[in-house]
C-alpha positions in Angstrom: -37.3 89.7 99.0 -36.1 86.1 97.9 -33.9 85.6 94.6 -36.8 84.1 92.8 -38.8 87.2 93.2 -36.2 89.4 92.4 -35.7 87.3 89.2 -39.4 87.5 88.3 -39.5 91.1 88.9 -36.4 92.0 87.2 -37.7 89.6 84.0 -41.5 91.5 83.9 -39.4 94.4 83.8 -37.3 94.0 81.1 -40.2 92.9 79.4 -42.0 96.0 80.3 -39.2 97.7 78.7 -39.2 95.5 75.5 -43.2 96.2 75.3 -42.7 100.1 75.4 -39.8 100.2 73.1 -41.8 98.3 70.4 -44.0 100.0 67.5 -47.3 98.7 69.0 -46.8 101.7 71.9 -44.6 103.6 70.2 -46.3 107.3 69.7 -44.5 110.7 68.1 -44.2 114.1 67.5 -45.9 114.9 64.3 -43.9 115.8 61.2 -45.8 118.5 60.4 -44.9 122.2 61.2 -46.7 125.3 60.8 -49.9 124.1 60.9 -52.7 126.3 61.5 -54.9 125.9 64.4 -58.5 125.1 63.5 -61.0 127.1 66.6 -62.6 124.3 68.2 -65.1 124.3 71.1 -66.5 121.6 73.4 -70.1 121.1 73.8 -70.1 120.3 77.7 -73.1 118.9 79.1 -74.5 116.9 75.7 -73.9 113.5 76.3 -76.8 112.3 79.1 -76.8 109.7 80.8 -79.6 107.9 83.3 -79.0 107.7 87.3 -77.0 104.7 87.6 -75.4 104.3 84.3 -71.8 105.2 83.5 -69.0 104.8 80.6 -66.0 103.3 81.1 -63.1 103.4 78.6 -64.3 105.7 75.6 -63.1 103.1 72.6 -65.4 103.5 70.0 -68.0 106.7 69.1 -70.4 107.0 65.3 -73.5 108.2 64.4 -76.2 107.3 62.2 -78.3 109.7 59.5 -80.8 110.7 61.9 -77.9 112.4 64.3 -77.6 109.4 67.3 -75.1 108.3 68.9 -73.5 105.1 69.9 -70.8 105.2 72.3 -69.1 101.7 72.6 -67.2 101.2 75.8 -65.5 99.0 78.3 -64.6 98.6 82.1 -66.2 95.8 84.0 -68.4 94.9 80.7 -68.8 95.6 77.0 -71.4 97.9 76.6 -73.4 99.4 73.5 -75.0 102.8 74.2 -77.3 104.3 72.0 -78.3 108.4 72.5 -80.9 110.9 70.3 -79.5 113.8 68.4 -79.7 116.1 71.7 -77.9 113.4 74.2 -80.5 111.9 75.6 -80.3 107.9 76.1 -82.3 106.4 74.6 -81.4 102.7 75.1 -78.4 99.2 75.3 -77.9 97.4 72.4 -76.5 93.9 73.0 -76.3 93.6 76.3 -75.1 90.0 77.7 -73.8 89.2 73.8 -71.6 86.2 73.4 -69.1 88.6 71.0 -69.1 91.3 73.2 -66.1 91.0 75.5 -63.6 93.3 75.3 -64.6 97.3 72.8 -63.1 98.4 70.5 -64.6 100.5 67.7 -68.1 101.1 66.4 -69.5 102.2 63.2 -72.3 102.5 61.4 -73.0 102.1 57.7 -74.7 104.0 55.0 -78.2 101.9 55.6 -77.6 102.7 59.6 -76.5 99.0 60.8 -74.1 99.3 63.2 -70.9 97.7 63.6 -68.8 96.8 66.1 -65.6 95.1 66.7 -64.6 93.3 69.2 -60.8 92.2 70.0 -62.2 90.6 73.1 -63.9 87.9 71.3 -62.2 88.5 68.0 -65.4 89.2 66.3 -67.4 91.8 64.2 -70.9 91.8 64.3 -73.4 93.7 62.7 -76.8 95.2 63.8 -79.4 96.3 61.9 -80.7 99.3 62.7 -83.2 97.8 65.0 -80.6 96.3 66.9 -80.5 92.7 66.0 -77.4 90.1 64.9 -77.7 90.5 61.3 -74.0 89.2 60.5 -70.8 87.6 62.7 -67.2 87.8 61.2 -64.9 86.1 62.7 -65.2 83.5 65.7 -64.8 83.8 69.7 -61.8 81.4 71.1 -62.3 78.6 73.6 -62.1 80.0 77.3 -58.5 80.1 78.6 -57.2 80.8 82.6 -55.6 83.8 82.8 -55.7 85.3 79.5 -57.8 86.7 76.6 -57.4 84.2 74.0 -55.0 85.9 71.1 -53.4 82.8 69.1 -56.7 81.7 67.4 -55.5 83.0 64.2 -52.5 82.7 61.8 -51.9 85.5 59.0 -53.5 83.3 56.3 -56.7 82.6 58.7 -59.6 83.6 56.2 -61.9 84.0 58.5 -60.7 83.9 62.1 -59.1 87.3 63.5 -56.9 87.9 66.3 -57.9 91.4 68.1 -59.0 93.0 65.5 -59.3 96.8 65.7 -61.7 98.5 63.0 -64.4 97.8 60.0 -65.3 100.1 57.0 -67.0 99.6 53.4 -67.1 100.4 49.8 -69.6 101.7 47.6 -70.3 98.0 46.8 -70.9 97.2 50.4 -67.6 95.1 50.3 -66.4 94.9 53.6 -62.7 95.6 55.3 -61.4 94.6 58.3 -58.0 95.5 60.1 -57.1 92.4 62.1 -54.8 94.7 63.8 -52.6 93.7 66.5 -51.3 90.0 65.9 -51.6 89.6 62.3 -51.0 93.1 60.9 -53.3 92.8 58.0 -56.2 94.1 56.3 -59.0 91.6 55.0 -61.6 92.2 52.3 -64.8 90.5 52.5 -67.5 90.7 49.8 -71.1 91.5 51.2 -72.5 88.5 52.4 -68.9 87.4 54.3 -67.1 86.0 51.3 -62.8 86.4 51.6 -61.9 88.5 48.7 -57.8 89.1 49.7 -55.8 90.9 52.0 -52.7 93.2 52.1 -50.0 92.7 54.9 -50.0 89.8 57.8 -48.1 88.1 60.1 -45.4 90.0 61.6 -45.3 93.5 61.4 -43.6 95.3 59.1 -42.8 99.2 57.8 -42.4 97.4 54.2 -44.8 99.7 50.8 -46.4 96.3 51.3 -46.3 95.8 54.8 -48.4 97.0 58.5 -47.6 97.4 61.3 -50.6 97.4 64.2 -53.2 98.5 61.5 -55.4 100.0 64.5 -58.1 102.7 62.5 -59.9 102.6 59.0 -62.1 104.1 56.7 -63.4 104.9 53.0 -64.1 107.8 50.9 -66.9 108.1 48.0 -64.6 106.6 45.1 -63.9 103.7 47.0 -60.4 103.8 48.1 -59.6 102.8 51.6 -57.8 104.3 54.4 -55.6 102.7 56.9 -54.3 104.1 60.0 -51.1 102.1 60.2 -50.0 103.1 63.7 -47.0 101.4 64.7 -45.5 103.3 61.3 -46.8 106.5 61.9 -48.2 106.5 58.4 -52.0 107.0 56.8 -51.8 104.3 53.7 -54.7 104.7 51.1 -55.5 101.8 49.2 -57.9 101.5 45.7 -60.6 99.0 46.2 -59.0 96.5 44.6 -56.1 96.3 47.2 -53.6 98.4 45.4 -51.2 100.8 47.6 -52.2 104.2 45.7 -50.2 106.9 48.8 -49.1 106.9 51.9 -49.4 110.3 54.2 -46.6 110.3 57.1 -46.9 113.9 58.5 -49.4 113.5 61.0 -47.7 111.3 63.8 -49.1 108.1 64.6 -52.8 107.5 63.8 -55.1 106.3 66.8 -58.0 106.9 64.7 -58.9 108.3 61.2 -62.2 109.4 59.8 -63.7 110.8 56.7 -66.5 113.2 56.2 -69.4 112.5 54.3 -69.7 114.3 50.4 -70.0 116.2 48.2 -66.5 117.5 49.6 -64.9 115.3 52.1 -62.2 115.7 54.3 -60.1 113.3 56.2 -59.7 113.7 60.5 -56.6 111.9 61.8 -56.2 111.7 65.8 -52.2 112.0 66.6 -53.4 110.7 70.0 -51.6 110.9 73.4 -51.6 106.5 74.2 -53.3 105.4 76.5 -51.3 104.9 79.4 -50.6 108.8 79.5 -46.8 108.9 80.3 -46.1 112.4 80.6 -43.7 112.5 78.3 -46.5 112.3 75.7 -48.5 115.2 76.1 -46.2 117.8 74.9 -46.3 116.5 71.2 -49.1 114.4 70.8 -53.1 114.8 71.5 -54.0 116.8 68.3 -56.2 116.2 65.5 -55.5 117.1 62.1 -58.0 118.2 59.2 -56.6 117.3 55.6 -57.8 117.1 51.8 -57.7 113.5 50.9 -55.2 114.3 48.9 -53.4 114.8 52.1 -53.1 118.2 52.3 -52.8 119.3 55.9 -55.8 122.1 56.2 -55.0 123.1 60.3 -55.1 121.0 63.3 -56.8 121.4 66.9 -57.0 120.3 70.5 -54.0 118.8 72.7 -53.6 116.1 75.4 -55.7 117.3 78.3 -58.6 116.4 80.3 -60.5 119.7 80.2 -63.6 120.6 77.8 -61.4 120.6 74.0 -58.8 118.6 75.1 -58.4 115.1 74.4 -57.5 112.2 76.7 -56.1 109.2 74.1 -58.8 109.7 71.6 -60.3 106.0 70.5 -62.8 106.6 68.5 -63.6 109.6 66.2 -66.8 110.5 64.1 -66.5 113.2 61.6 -70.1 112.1 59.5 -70.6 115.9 60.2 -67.6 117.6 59.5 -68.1 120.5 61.9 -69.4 118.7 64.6 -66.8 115.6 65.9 -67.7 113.0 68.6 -64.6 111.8 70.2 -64.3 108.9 73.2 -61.6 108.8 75.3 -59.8 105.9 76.8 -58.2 107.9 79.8 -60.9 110.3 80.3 -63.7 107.9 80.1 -66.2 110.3 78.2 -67.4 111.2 74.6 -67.1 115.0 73.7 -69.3 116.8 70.9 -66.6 119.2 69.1 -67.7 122.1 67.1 -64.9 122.3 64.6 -64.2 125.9 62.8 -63.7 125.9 59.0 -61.2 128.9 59.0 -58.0 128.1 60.5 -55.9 131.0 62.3 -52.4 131.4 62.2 
């Protein structure tokens, strides 16, 4: 081995180190203690796929009202799979898209489009329910060698993102993105697209005002919004408007947050194993917690693990259905249906 290469290696190393040691990968024990634990079951066998068709990363998971399934995933493509209310594929949306280049969440709205978000292409685009473009955020950077374009966008871009992580709505169909893992911020968009403000941006921050790798978020009926500020191991709940109305820092760091549908809702957060498994991790991270939105901690359920129940970095998280959860899993490169148990056991 030459002295250049032991330089190089030594350098990618240290940077190695740096990377790990930052908040972006950073992942802890919870807070919390003396939890209940909620009874939880997996549903093995639901998810169906054709001969010849596989997932690969599990990033994103949602239903719509009529109980499918979209499972949003990556390995050698982007890929957008629809299933019935029994697992059954039923068909690909989007397949060869310009903005779909590199998963990473799906949702679907309360008139069934469907979202996703794209960190590949720095895009979110929305389907209607038939499966056609019906709106673009955002814009897909020139082609670079080596690299997934990231620098596209500054922390006062209105309308260019730089791997951007989630999408949810208010009751006025007003739109929120967290542009996630460059610019630390969360952008409100009217309707039809229009900027309307943001809170955070540019470099992260564990500041009441500040985010650090904003990577989940979603709304309750009033209209306040959620965000799963991971990199501070915090839930932040903001009114519509943008004001900072609580934060919730018992739960660990938040892969991925949901919320229920009324008349009572409840809040899921994922205090997910990452997703390069060390195996340091598993010990104190992998659960899921069910709260009030008030944040009271009802009882929590599953751990790290690849077995039926157990969870294998959780990515994306439906809870339209409160008893029954859809998870995917980066590591384990599968969606789970999760019947959940309303009585937690001591």
């Amino acid at each position: 081995m030459n002295r250049r290469t032991r330089l190089c290696l030594t350098v990618a190393g240290a940077a190695m180190a740096l990377a790990w040691a930052s908040p972006l990968y950073a992942q802890s024990r919870a807070r919390a203690t003396g939890v209940p634990t909620i009874p939880h079951e997996a549903v093995e066998g639901f998810i169906k796929l054709p001969d010849g068709l596989y997932f690969g990363e599990g990033i994103g998971v949602a239903t719509n009202s009529q109980g499918h399934v979209f499972v949003y995933h990556r390995s050698g493509d982007t890929r957008l799979f629809e299933f019935d209310a029994n697992g059954n594929f039923v068909r690909e949306i989007g397949a060869g898209l310009y903005g779909m280049e590199m998963a990473h969440k799906v949702r679907v709205d309360r008139d069934d489009n469907i979202w996703v978000v794209d960190e590949g292409s720095n895009m979110v685009i929305k389907f209607n329910a038939e499966g056609r473009v019906d709106m673009v955020l955002g814009r897909r950077p020139p082609a670079s060698v080596g690299a997934v374009p990231t620098d596209n966008s500054g922390p006062d871009e209105r309308y260019l993102f730089a791997r951007p992580t989630d999408v949810t709505w208010d009751p006025d169909g007003n739109i929120y993105v967290t542009d996630g893992y460059y610019n630390h911020r969360m952008v409100k968009y009217s309707p039809d697209g229009r900027y309307l403000g943001q809170v955070g941006g540019g470099q992260r921050g564990n500041g009441v005002d500040e985010l650090s790798t904003p990577h989940t978020i979603a709304s309750d009926d009033q209209g306040n919004i959620y965000v799963g500020d991971r990199g501070n191991a915090r839930v932040k709940v903001y009114s519509s408007d943008l004001q900072l109305l609580r934060m919730y820092e018992d739960t660990g760091n938040p892969w991925e947050i949901c919320i229920s549908e009324g008349p009572h809702q409840y809040l899921f957060v994922s205090n997910s194993n990452p997703d390069s498994n060390p195996a340091a991790s598993w010990n104190q991270t992998g659960e899921i917690y069910k709260m009030e939105l008030d944040g009271t901690i009802i009882g929590r359920f599953g751990e790290a693990g690849k077995n039926p129940g157990q969870f294998q970095t959780i990515h994306g998280l439906d809870c339209r259905n409160p008893n029954e959860l859809y998870t995917s899993e980066i590591s384990a490169w599968r969606v789970q249906k999760i019947l959940v148990g309303n009585t937690p056991v001591s």
